[in-house]
N, CA, C and O of each residue as an XYZ file, in Angstrom:
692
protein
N     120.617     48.458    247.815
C     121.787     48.864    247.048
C     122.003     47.925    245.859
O     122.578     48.512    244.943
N     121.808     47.045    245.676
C     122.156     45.373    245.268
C     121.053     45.927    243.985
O     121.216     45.547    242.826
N     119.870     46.918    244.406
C     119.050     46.950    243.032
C     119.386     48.009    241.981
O     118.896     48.289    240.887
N     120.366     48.482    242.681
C     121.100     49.609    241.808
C     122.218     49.333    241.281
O     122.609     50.061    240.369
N     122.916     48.367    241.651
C     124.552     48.293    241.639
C     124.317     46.800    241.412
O     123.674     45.891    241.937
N     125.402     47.035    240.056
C     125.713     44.796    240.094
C     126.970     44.456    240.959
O     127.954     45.177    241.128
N     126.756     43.311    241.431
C     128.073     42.737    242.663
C     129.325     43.183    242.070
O     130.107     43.877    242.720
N     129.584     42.788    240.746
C     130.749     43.382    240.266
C     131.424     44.310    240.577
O     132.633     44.194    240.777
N     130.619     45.694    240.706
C     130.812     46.653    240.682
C     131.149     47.335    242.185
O     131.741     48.389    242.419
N     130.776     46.717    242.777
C     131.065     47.138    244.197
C     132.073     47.092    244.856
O     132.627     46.026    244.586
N     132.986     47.990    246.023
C     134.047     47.332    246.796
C     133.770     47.757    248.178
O     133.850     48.934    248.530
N     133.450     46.811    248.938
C     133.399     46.954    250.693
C     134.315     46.918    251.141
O     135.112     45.989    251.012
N     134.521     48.159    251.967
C     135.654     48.476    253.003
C     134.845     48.160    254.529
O     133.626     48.151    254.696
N     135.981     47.890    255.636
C     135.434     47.932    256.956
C     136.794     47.536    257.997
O     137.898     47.031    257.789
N     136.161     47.992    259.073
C     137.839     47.875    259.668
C     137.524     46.871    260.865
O     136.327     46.953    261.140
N     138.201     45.940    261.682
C     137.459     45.224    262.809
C     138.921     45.586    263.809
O     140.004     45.952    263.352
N     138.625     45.389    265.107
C     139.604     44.672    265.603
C     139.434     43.399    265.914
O     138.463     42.681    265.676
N     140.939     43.023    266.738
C     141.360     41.366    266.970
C     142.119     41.556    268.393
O     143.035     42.353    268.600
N     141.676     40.862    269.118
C     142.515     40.460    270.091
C     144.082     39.789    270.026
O     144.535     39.376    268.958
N     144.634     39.748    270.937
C     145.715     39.324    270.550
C     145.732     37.892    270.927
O     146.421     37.196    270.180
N     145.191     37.333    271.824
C     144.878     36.161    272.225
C     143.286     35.835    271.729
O     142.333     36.318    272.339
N     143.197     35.365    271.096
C     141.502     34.717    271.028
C     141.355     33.050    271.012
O     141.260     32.175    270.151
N     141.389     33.117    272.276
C     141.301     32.322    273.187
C     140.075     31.084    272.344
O     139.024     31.524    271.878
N     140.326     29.969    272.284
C     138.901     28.837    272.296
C     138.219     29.202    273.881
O     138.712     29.057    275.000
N     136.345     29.943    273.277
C     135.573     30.049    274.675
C     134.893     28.672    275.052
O     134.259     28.617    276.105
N     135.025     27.248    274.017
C     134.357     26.065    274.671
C     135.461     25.194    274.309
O     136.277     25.672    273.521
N     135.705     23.669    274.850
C     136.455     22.582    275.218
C     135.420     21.523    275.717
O     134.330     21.411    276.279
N     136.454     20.813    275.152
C     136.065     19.028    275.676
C     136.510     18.808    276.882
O     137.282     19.534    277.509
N     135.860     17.438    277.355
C     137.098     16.932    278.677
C     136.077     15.487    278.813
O     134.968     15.277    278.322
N     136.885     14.674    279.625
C     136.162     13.521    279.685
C     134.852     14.007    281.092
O     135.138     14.753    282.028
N     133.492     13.369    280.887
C     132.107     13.796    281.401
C     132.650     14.270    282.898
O     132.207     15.346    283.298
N     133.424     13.670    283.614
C     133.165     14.086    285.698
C     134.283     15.414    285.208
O     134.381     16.221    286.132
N     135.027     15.756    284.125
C     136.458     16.988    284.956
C     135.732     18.084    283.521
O     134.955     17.987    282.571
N     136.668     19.140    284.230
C     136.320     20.365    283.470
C     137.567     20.614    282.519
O     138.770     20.644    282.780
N     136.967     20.758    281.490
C     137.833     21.266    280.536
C     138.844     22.692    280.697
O     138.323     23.788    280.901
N     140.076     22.553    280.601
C     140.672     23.595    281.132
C     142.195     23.666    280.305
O     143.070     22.821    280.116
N     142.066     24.932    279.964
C     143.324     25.285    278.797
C     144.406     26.263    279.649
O     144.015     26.735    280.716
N     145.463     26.496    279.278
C     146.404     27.180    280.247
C     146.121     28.303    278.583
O     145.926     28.063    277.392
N     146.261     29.611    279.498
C     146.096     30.802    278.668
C     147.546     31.600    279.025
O     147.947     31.996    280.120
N     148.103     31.678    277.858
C     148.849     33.094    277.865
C     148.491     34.044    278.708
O     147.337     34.205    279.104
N     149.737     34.921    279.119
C     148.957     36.413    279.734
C     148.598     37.592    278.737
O     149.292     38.118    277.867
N     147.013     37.895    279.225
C     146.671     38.638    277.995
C     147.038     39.872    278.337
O     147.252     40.294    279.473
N     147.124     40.614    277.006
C     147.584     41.920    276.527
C     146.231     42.411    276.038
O     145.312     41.946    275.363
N     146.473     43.425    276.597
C     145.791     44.830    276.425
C     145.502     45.307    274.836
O     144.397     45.636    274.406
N     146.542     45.275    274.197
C     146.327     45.952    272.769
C     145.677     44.829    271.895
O     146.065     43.661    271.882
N     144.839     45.239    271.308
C     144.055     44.981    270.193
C     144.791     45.405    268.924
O     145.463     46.433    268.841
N     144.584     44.435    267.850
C     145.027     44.273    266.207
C     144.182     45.220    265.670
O     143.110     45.060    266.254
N     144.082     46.118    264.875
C     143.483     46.678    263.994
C     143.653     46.206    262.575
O     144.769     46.246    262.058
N     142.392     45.673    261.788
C     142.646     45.265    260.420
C     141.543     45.910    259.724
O     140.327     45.895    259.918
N     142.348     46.527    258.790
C     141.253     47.487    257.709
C     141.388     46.797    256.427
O     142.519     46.756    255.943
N     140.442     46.259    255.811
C     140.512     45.378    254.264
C     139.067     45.883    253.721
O     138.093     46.520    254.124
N     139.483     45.271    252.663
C     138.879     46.265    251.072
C     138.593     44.757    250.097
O     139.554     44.184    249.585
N     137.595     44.390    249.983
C     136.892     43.446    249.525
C     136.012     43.811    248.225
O     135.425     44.891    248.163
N     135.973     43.224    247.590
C     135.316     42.842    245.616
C     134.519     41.569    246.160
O     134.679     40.785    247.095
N     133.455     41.756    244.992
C     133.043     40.194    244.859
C     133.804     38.886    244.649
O     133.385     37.759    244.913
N     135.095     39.245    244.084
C     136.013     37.729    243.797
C     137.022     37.638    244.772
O     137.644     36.581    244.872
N     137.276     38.594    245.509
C     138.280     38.546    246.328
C     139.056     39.275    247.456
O     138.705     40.444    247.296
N     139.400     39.263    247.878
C     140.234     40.457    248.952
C     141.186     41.343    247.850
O     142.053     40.839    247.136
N     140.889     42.502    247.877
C     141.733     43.197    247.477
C     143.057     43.920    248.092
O     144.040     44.198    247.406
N     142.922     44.222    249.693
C     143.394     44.489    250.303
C     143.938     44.249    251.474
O     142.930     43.673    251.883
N     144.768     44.178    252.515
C     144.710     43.961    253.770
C     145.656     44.823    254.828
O     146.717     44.323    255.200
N     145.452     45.473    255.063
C     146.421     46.075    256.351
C     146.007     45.900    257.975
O     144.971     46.007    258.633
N     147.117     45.639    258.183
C     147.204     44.954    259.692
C     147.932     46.602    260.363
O     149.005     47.005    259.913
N     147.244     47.310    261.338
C     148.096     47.805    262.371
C     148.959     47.775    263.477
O     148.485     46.996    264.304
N     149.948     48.239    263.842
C     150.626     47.702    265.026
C     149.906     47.770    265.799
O     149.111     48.695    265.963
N     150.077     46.357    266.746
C     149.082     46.668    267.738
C     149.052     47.896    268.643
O     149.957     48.702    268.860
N     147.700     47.856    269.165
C     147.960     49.142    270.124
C     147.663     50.343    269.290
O     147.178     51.328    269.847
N     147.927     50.358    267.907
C     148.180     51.899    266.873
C     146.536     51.959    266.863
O     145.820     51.022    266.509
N     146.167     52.990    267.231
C     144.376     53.583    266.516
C     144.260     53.858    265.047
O     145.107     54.424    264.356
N     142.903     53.305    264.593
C     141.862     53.154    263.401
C     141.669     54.942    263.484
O     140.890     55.405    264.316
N     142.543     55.972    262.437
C     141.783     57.045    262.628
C     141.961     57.841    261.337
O     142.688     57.211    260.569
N     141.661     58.696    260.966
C     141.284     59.204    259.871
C     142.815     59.437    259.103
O     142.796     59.801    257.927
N     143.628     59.304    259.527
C     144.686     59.543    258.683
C     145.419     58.030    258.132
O     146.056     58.030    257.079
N     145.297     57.083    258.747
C     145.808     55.852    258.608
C     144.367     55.577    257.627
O     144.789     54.985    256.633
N     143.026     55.739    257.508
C     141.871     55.648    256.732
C     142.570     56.305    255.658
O     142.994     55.351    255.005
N     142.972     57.427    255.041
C     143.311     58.202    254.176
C     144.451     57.213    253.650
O     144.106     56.294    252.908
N     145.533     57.332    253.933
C     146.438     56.039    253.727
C     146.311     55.113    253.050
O     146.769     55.055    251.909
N     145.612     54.127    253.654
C     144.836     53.136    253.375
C     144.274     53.495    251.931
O     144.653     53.037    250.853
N     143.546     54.176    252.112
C     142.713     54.153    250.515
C     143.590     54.577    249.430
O     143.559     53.978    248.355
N     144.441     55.655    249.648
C     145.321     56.028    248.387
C     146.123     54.616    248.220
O     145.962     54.030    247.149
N     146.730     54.198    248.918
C     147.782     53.128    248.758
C     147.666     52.398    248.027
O     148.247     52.143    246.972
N     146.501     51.793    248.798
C     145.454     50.164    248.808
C     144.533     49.866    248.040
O     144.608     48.870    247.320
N     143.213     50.888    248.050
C     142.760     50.923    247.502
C     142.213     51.397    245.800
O     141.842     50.717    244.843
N     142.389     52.923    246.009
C     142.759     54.047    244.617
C     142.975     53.126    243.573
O     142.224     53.304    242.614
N     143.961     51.979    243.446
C     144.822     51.652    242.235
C     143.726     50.632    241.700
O     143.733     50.439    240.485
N     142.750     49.932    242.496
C     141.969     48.849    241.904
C     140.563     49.836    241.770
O     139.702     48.997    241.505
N     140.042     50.852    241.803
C     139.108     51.705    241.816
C     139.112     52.175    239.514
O     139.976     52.447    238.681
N     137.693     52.006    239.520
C     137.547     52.816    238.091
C     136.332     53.466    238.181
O     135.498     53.252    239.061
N     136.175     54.633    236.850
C     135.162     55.524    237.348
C     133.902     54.947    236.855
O     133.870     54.317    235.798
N     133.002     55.117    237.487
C     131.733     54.715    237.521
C     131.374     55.313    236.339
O     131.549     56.507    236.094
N     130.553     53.987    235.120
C     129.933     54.238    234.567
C     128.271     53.367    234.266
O     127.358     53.596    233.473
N     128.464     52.394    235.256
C     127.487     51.925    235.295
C     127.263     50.098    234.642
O     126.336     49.298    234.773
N     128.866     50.002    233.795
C     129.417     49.252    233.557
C     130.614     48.845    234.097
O     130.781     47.637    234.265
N     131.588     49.722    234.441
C     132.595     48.688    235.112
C     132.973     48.462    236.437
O     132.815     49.074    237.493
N     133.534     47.379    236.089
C     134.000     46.695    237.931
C     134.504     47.792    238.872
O     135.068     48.857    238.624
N     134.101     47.166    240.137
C     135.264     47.760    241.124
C     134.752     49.742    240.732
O     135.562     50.639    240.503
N     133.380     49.865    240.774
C     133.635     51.800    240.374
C     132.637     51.855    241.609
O     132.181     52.995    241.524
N     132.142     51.345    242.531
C     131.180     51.991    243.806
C     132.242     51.308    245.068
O     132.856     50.242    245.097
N     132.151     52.328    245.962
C     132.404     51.955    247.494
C     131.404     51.898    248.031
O     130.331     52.401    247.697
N     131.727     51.096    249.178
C     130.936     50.810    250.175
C     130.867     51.072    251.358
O     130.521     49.950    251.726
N     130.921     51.724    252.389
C     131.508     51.999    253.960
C     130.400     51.815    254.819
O     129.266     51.704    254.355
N     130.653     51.770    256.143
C     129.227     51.775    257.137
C     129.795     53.164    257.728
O     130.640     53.911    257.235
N     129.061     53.284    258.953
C     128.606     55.098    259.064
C     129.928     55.012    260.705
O     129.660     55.454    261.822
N     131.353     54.275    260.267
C     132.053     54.945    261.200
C     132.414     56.543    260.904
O     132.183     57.259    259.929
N     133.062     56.779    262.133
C     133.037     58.326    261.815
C     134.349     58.472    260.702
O     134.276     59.071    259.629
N     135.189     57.985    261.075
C     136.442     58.219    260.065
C     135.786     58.269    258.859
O     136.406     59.094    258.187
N     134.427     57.624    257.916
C     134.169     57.321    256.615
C     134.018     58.405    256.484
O     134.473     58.720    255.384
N     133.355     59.771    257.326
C     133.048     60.794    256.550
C     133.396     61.710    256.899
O     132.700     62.664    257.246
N     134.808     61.624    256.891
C     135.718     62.747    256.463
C     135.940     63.191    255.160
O     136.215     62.277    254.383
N     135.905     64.400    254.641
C     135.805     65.214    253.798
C     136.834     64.539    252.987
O     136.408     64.000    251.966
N     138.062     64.455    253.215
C     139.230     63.626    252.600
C     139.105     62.423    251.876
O     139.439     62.075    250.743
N     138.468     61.813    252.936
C     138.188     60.531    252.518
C     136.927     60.280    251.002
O     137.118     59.566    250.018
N     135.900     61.002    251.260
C     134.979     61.291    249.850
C     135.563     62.035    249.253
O     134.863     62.006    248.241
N     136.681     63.052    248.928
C     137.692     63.563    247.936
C     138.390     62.456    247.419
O     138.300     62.344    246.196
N     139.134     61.515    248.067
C     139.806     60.531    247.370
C     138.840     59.315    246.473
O     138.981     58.654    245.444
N     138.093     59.434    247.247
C     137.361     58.592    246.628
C     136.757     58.909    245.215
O     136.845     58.284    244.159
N     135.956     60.368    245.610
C     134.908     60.711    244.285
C     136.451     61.211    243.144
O     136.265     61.338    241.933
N     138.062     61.469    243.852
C     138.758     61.939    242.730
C     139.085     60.720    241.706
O     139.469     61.039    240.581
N     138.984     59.653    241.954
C     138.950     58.907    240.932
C     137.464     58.135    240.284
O     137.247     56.960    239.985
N     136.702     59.207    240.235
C     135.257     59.059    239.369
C     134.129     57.534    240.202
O     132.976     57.201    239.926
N     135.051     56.981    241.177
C     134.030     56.123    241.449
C     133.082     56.604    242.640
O     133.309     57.648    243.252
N     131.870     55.666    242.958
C     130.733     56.314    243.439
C     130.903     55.930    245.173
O     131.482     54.863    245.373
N     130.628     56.400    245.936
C     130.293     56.182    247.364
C     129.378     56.297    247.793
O     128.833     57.400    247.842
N     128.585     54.693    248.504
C     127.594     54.792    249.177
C     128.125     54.067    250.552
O     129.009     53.238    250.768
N     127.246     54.712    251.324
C     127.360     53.941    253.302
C     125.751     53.150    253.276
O     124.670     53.622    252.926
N     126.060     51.916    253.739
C     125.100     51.152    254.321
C     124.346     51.734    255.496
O     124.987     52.337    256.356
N     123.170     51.613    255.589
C     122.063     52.554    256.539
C     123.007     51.576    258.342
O     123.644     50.622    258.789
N     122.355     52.821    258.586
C     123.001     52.650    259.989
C     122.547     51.392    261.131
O     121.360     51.122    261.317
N     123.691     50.665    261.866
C     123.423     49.508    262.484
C     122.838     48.068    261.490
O     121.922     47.259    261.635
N     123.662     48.231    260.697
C     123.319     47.350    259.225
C     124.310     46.524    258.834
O     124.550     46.204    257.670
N     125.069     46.069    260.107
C     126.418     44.859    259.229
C     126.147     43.859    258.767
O     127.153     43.185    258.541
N     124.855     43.200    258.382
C     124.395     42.430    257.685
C     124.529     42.539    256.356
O     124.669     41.543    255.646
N     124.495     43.862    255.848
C     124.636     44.084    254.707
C     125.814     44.013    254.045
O     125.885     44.000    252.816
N     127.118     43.950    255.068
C     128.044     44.305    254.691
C     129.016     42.702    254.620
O     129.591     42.232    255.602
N     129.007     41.999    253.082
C     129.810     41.021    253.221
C     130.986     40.558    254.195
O     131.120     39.551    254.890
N     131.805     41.707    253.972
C     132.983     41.702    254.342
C     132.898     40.968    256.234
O     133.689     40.115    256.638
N     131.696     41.614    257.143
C     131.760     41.095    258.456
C     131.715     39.744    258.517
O     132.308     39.201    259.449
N     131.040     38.975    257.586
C     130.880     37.328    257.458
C     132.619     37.135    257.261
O     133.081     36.190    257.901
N     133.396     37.772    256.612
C     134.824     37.129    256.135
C     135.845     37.659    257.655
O     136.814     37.014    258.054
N     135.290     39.057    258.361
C     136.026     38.895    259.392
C     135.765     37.524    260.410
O     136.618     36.951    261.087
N     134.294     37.192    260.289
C     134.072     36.150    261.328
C     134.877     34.794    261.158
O     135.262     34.086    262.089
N     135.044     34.581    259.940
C     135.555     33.658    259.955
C     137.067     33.412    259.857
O     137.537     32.275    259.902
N     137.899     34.651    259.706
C     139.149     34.509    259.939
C     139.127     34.591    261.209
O     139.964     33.793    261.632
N     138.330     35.434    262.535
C     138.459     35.434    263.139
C     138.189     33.829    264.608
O     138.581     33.652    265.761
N     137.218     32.940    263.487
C     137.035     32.002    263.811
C     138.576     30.990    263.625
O     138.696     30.194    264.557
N     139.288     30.952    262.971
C     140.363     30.357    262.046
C     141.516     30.666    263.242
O     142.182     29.871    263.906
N     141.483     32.119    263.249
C     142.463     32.463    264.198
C     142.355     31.548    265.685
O     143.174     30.757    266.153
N     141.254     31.908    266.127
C     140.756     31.286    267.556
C     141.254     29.452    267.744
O     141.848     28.969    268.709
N     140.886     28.885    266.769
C     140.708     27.525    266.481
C     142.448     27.045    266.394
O     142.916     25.996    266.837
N     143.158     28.093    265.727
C     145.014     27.773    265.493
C     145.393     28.684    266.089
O     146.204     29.268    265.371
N     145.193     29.596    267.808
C     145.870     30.118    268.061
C     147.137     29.951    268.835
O     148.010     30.803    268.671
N     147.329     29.045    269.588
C     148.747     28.497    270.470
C     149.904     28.142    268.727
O     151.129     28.091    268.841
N     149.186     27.941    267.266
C     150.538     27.589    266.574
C     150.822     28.272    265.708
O     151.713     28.045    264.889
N     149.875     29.533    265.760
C     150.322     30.858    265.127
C     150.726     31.633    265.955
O     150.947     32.728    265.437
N     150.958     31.600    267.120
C     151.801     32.462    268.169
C     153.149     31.697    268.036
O     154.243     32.145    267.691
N     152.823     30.509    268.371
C     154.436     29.814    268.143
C     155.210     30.446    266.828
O     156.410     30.716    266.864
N     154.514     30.619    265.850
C     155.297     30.574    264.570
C     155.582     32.257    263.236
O     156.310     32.699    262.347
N     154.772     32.441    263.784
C     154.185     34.025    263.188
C     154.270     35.089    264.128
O     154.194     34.834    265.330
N     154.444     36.440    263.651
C     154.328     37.393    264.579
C     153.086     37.981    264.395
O     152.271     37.399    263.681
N     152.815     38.995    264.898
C     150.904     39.008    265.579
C     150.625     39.667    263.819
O     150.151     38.743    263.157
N     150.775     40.831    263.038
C     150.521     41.191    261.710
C     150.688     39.543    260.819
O     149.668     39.210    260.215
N     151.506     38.880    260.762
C     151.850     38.058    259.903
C     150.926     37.174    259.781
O     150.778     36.576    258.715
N     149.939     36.881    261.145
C     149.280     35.795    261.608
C     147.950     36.407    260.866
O     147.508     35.653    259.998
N     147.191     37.702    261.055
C     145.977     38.029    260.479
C     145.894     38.534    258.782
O     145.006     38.722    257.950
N     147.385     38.620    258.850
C     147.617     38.462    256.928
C     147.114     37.778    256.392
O     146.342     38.106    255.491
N     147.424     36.147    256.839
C     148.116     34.978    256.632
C     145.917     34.520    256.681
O     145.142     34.406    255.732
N     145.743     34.433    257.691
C     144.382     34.351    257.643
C     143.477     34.929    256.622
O     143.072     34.232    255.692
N     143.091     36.360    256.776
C     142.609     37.248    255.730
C     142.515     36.724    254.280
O     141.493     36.674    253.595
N     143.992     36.274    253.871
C     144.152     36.070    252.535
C     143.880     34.568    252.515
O     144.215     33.868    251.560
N     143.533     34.301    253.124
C     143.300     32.556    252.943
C     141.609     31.780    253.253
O     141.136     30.651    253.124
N     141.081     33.195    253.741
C     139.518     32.399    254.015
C     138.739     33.649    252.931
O     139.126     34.696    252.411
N     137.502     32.895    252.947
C     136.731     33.253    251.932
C     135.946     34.674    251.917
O     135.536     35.377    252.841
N     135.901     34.804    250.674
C     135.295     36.586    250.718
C     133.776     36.106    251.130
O     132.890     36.942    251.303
């Protein structure tokens, strides 16, 4: 894709979830005792975060209530809202005119390539089982690393959306 398209020009979408607890899975302790953390009681619902990424930056971020499902109408949403307004039409010169998606099913809804192709920019999906390709999973890992590492003082202090905002917009594209 990269030989067709300059970085500029591109914007990767992708959606992950988050636990609500993400727990540290390793610890210290002095050599004879076992390292051992007292855990919250975990919850069931998972964070949904759908963001929309450029080469310079996050363009986007929406956090779902927890528990709420990733589905083609909250996708639709999302893009008019969020996305649409930083989108221009592809000419081969300017920024921000190709999407990017991987092959969830929500991407190819009919709706969703209407909104997209209605403001002239181009849509391509990364070949299938290919998140390597897709910047954006390196920037979930590492908020999601961020989160894990400060989670007992972003529970103290933040509510569960505020906390993967707050992340998102603060670690690197």
């Amino acid at each position: 894709m990269m030989q067709y398209h300059q970085p500029e020009e591109l914007i990767f979408i992708d959606e992950t979830g988050i636990e609500r607890c993400l727990a540290r899975k390793y610890g210290y302790s002095q050599k004879v005792e076992r390292a051992e953390v007292k855990r919250t009681k975990k919850s069931n619902k998972r964070t949904n975060v759908v963001s929309a990424i450029a080469c310079d930056a996050y363009l986007s971020v929406e956090v779902l209530e927890p528990g709420q499902k990733f589905d083609r109408e909250v996708f639709s949403n999302f893009l008019r809202n969020k996305v649409v307004p930083f989108l221009n039409p592809y000419n081969g010169r300017n920024s921000r005119s190709v999407v990017v998606l991987d092959n969830h099913a929500v991407h190819h809804v009919v709706e969703v390539q209407e909104i997209i192709h209605g403001t002239g920019a181009l849509l391509r999906f990364l070949p299938p089982y290919s998140p390597d390709l897709n910047p954006i999973e390196g920037s979930y890992n590492q908020a999601k690393h961020f989160i894990r590492e400060n989670d007992t003082a972003f529970r103290c202090c933040f509510s569960s959306p505020s906390i993967h905002i707050v992340c998102f917009r603060t670690n690197n594209c």
